[in-house]
C-alpha positions, 0 to 999 in steps of 0.5 A: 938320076944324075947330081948335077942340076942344070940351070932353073928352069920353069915348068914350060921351059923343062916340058918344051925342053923334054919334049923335044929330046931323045933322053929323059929328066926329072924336074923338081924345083926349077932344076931338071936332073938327067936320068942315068941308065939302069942296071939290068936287074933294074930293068928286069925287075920293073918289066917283071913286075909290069908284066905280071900286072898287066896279066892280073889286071886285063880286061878290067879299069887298070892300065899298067905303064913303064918307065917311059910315062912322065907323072907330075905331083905339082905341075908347077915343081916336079916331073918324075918318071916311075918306073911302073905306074898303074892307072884306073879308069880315065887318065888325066893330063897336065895339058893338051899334049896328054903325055904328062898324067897326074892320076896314079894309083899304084906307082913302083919304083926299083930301088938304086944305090944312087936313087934309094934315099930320094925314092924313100924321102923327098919323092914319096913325099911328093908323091903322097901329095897326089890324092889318085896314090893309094899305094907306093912299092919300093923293090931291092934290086940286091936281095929280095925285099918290097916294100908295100905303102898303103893309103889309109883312110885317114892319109896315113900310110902303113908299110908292110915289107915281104923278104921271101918269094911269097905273095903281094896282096895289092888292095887298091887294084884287088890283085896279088902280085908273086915275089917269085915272079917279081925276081924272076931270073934276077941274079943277086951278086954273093 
């Protein structure tokens, strides 16, 4: 995500904007940020981990989606786009044009030097606030390390973190998820 805002905007202004360009924003209160490119581990991180899902999941209520699916927390002050999201059962859509959904049950993001403290701070809190999220997964893209966040009945989260190719137990969609094939052929640089 780019640091620069544009000028505030409402909530119809950024979808109407959205919509009709090639390229893909983040909204949140009122600015719209330009998503920059990904590294390649990045991409392949978040297709590995997309893929292993998908296999876990087939046949059953989950569906898996990449980062070209917009997720609202708020439909009035902020859009983002997750790099994986797992949704079960029905989706659920701001509006008639059922391309915004705002019931996640797992969402993942691939951590950036430029993303990271936003992906951990202001966006998690934004996205706790959705009452579907049961888990939240960070990943490194430079060693191996995930980050794995559980709602708990009482809505606090419990952080469980793995630093070794071992596997994810992902209680909300009754699945595991292996650290080897998360990274596999990722090439950590030294």
């Amino acid at each position: 995500m780019t640091t620069q805002p544009q000028a505030r905007l409402t909530p119809e202004e950024y979808l109407r904007m959205e919509r009709d360009t090639e390229w893909k924003s983040e909204y949140i209160d009122g600015e719209m940020f330009a998503m920059s490119g990904a590294s390649p581990d990045h991409v392949l991180i978040a297709t590995n981990i997309a893929g292993e899902l998908r296999v876990r999941l087939r046949g059953g209520p989950s569906t898996v989606y990449t980062a070209d699916l917009r997720v609202t927390t708020d439909p009035q002050r902020h859009y983002a786009y997750p790099d994986v999201v797992v949704i079960c059962g029905p989706r659920e859509y701001t509006d008639e044009r059922r391309d915004t959904i705002t019931n996640p049950k797992l969402i993942v993001e691939v951590l950036s030097s430029s993303t990271e403290n936003y992906d951990r701070g202001a966006k998690f809190e934004r996205y706790r606030a959705m009452h579907t999220l049961a888990e939240y997964m960070l990943v490194a893209q430079d060693r191996i390390h995930v980050e794995l966040y559980t709602r708990q009945p009482d809505d606090r989260w419990l952080l469980r973190e793995w630093n070794e190719p071992t596997e994810i137990e992902l209680a909300s969609l009754d699945c595991r998820l292996s650290i080897a094939e998360v990274y596999a052929n990722v090439q950590f640089s030294g």
